[in-house]
N, C-alpha and C positions, 0 to 999 in steps of 0.2 A: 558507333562510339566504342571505345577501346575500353574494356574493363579495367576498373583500379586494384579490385581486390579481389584473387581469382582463388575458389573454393578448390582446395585437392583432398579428396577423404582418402584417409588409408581402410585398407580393406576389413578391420578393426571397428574402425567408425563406419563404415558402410553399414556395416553387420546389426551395430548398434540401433543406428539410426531404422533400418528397413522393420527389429525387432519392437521400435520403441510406435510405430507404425502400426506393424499389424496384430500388436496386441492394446492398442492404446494404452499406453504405460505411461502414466503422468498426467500433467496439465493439459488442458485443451491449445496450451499457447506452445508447449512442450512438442507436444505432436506434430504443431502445425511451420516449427521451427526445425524440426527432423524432415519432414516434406521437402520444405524449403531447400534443405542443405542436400539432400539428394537429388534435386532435381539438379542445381546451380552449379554440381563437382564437372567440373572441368574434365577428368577420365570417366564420367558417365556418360548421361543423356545435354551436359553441357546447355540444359533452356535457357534463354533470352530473361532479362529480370521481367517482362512484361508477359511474357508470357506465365513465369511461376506465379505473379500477383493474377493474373486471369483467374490462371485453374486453381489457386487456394485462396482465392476472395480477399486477396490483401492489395496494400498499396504497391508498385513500384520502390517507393523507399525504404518500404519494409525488406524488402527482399534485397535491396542496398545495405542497409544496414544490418542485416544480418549477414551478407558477406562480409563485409567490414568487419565486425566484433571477433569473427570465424578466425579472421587472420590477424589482428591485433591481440585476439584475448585466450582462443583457443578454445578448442571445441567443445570441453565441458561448460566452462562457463557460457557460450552461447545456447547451448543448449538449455542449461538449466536457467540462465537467468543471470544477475548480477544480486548478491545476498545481501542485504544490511547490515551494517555494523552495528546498528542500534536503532531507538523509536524514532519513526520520522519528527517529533517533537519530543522536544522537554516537558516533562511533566509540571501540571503548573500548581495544584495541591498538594501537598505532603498530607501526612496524619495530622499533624499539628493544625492546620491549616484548616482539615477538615473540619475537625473537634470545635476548634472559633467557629464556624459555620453556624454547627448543631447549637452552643452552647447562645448564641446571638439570635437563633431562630426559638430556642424555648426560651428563651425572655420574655419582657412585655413589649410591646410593639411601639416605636412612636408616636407621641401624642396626636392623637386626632386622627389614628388607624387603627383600624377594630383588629387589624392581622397582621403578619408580615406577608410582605410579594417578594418577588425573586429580585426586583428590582430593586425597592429599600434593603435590603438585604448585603447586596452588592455594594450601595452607595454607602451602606455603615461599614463597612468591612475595608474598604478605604478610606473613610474617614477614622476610624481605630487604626488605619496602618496596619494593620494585617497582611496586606497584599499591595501594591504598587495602583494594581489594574486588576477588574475582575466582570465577565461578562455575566448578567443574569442567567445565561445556558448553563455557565459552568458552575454557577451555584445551586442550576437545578439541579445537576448531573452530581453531583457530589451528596444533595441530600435524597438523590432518589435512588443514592447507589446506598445511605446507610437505612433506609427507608426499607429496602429490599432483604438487608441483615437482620433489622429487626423487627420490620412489619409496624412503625409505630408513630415515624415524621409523615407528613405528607406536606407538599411542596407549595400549599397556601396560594 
């Protein structure tokens, strides 16, 4: 099968890659994706993709797709990764949000509950409109993070 996307390292990136190798310099994914690109350059040792997934414990497609990225994205970013622009999620408490929490948790409890749980908690906080949607996790997570500042809520 005729490769689509054929790795050429200038002697730069060779250099780079052989360095980032024998002093493990980086990530474990970092290293193992410098391996990869020296084995697969075309003016080197030119390996078979099944062969580099042999002898570095990966998939075949791994070694696909890191030729690919190589010549689509160029050799830093393959290297290092592709960066984030931001949180993989939206933050779903603010301060504000928090604060209703605590302030709904030192209340009194509804009738006919000796406490609050993380569950009533939740279910009052959207029925106040406070929030849209709100999991019991993430109401635990909010009063065990102000719990931790000041040593004094605990999650009931």
């Amino acid at each position: 099968m005729r490769k689509k996307y054929i790795v050429r390292l200038t002697e730069e990136e060779r250099q780079k890659c052989q360095e980032i190798i024998r002093k493990l310099k980086g990530t474990s994914q970092k290293v193992r994706r410098a391996q990869i690109l020296l084995k697969a350059d075309a003016d080197g040792p030119a390996w078979t993709d099944q062969r580099i997934a042999e002898a570095f414990g990966c998939r075949r497609q791994t070694v696909e797709k890191i030729r690919q990225r190589f010549v689509e994205r160029g050799f830093e970013e393959t290297l290092e990764g592709k960066s984030r622009s931001g949180p993989p999620a939206n933050k779903i408490l603010d301060g504000e949000v928090e604060a209703k929490i605590i302030a709904t948790r030192l209340g009194p409890p509804p009738a006919g509950y000796g406490q609050w749980t993380l569950r009533l908690l939740a279910r009052r906080l959207v029925e106040l409109k406070v929030v849209e949607s709100i999991s019991h996790e993430t109401v635990r997570r909010a009063l065990k993070k102000t719990r931790s500042r000041r040593g004094r809520f605990s999650t009931g």
